[in-house]
C-alpha positions as CSV (number, residue, x, y, z in Angstrom):
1,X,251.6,250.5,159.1
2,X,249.8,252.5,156.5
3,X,246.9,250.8,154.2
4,X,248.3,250.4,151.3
5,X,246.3,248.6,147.7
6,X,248.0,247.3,145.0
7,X,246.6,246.8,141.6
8,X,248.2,244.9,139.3
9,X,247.6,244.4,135.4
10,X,249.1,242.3,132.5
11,X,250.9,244.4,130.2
12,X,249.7,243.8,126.4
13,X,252.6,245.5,125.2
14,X,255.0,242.8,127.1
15,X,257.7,241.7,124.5
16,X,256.9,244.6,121.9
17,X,259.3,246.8,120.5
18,X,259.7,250.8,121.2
19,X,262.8,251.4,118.9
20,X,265.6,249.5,117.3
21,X,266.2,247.1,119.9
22,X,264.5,248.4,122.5
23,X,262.3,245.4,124.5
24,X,259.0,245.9,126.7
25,X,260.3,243.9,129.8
26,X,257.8,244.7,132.2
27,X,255.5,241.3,132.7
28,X,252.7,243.4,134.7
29,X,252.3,246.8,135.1
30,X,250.6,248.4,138.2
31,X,249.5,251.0,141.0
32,X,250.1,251.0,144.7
33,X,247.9,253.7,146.4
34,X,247.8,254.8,150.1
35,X,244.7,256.8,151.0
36,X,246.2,258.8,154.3
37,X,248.0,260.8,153.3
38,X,247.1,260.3,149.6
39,X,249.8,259.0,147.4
40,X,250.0,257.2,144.6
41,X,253.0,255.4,143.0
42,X,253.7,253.2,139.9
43,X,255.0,249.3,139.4
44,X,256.4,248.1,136.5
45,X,257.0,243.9,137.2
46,X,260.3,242.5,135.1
47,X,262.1,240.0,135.9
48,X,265.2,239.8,138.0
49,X,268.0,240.7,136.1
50,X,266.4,242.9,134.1
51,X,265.3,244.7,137.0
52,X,268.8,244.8,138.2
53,X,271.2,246.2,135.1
54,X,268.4,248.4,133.6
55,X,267.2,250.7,136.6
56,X,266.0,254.3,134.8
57,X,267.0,256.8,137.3
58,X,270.1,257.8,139.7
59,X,267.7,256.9,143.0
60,X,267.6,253.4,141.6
61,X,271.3,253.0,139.8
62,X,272.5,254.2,143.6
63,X,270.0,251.5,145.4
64,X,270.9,248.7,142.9
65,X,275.2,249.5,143.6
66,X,274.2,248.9,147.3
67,X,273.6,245.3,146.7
68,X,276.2,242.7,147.9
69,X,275.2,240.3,145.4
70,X,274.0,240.5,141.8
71,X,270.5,239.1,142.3
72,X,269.3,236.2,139.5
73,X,266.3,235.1,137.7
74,X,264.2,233.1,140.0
75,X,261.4,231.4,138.2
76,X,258.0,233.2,139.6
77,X,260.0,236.4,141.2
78,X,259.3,239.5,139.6
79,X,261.0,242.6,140.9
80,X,260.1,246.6,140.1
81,X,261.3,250.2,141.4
82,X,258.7,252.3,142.4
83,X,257.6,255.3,141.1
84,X,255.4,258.6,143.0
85,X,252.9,259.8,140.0
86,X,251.3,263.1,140.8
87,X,249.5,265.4,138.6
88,X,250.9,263.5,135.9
89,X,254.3,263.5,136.7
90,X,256.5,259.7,137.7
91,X,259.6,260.6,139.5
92,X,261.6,257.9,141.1
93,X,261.6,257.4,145.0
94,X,263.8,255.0,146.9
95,X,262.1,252.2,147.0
96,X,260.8,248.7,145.3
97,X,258.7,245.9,145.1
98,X,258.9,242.1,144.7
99,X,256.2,239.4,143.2
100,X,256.3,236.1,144.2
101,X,254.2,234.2,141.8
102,X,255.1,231.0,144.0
103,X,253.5,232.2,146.7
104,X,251.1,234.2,145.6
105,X,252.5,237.1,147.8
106,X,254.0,241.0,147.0
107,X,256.5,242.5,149.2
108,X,256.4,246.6,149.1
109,X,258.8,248.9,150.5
110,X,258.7,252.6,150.1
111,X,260.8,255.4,151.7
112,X,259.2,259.0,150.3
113,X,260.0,261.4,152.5
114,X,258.5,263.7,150.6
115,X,255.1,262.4,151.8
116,X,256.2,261.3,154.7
117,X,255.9,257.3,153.7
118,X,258.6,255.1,155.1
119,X,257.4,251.8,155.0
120,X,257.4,248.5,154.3
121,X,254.1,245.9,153.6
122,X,253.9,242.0,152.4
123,X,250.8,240.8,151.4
124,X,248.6,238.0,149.7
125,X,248.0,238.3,146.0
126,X,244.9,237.3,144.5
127,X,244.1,237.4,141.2
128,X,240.7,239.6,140.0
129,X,237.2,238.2,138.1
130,X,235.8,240.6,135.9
131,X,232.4,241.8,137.2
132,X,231.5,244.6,135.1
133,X,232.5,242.9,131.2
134,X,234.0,245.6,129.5
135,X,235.1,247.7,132.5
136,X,239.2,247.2,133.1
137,X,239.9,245.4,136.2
138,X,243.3,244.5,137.0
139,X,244.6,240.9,137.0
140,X,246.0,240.8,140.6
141,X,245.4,242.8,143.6
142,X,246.8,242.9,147.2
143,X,245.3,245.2,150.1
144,X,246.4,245.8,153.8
145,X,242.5,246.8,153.9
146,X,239.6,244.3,154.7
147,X,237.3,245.3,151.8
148,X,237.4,247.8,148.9
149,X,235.5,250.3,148.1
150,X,233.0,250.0,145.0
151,X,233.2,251.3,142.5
152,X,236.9,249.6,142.8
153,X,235.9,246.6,144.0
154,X,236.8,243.6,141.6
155,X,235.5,239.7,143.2
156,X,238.6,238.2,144.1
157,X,236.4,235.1,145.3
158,X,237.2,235.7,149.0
159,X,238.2,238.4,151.4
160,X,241.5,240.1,152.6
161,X,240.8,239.4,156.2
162,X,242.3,236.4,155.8
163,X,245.1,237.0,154.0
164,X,247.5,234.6,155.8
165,X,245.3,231.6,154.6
166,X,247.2,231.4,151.7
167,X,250.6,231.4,153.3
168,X,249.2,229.0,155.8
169,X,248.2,226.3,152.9
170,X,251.6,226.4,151.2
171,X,253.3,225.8,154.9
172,X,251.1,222.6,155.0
173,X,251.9,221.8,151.9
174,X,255.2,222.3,151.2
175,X,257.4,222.4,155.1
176,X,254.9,220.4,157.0
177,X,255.3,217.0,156.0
């Protein structure tokens, strides 16, 4: 599995208009970057069936007819496709990703064979305290990595290394009765 860091931020334009009619759905906008080999893709968070009927590009209408079901809104589930940016460029890959604000958890999967990324991650989310005031810092991250690197490293007031702590606390609390 390939290290993979997400970065998530809360879209100020959420709800806005861009022409007659036209809606901002997207809830949280966002990067996912993989350092080896370098690529670097982008999120837009929506909910469900927004996600569903609107996809932007042929790669996604043909991924989205694929589905057996038409999914639903599911309060706390956010869905996006994913998009490769490079050299200023988006261009759709197969792919998507899925927030579950319930469990504080992002599931990623990516097929670019174009870079030669065919992979799927799922990961704690933890949301980001501003160190530097002023500087952007996003308002939820995930990483398959143990720490980041400064200058990219928001206080999340704990570590990734123990990412499954999270998942382990909402098993005690919610199964294990």
């Amino acid at each position: 599995m390939k290290e993979i860091t997400a970065r998530l931020w809360e879209n100020k334009m959420y709800g806005t208009t861009f022409g007659k009619g036209q809606y901002r759905k997207a809830i949280y906008n966002g990067t996912l970057e993989i350092p080896s080999p370098y690529a670097k893709y982008l999120v837009d968070f929506e909910e469900v069936e927004a996600w569903f009927h609107f996809p932007k590009s042929p790669v996604h209408v043909e991924m989205a007819n694929r589905l057996k079901n038409i999914p639903t809104n599911e309060d706390g589930v956010l869905m996006s496709w994913i998009y490769r940016y490079e050299n200023g460029v988006k261009s759709a890959v197969e792919g998507y990703a899925s927030l579950d604000m319930n469990y504080s958890r992002i599931y990623i999967e990516i097929n670019d064979s174009e870079h030669g990324i065919n992979d799927y991650w799922e990961l704690p989310i933890r949301s980001c305290i501003a160190r530097i005031p002023g500087k952007p810092t996003p308002a939820l991250i995930a990483t398959t990595q143990s720490e980041l690197n400064a200058p990219q490293k928001p206080s999340t007031n704990g570590v990734f290394s123990g990412g499954h702590k999270q998942a382990l606390e909402n098993l005690q609390k919610y199964a294990i009765q």
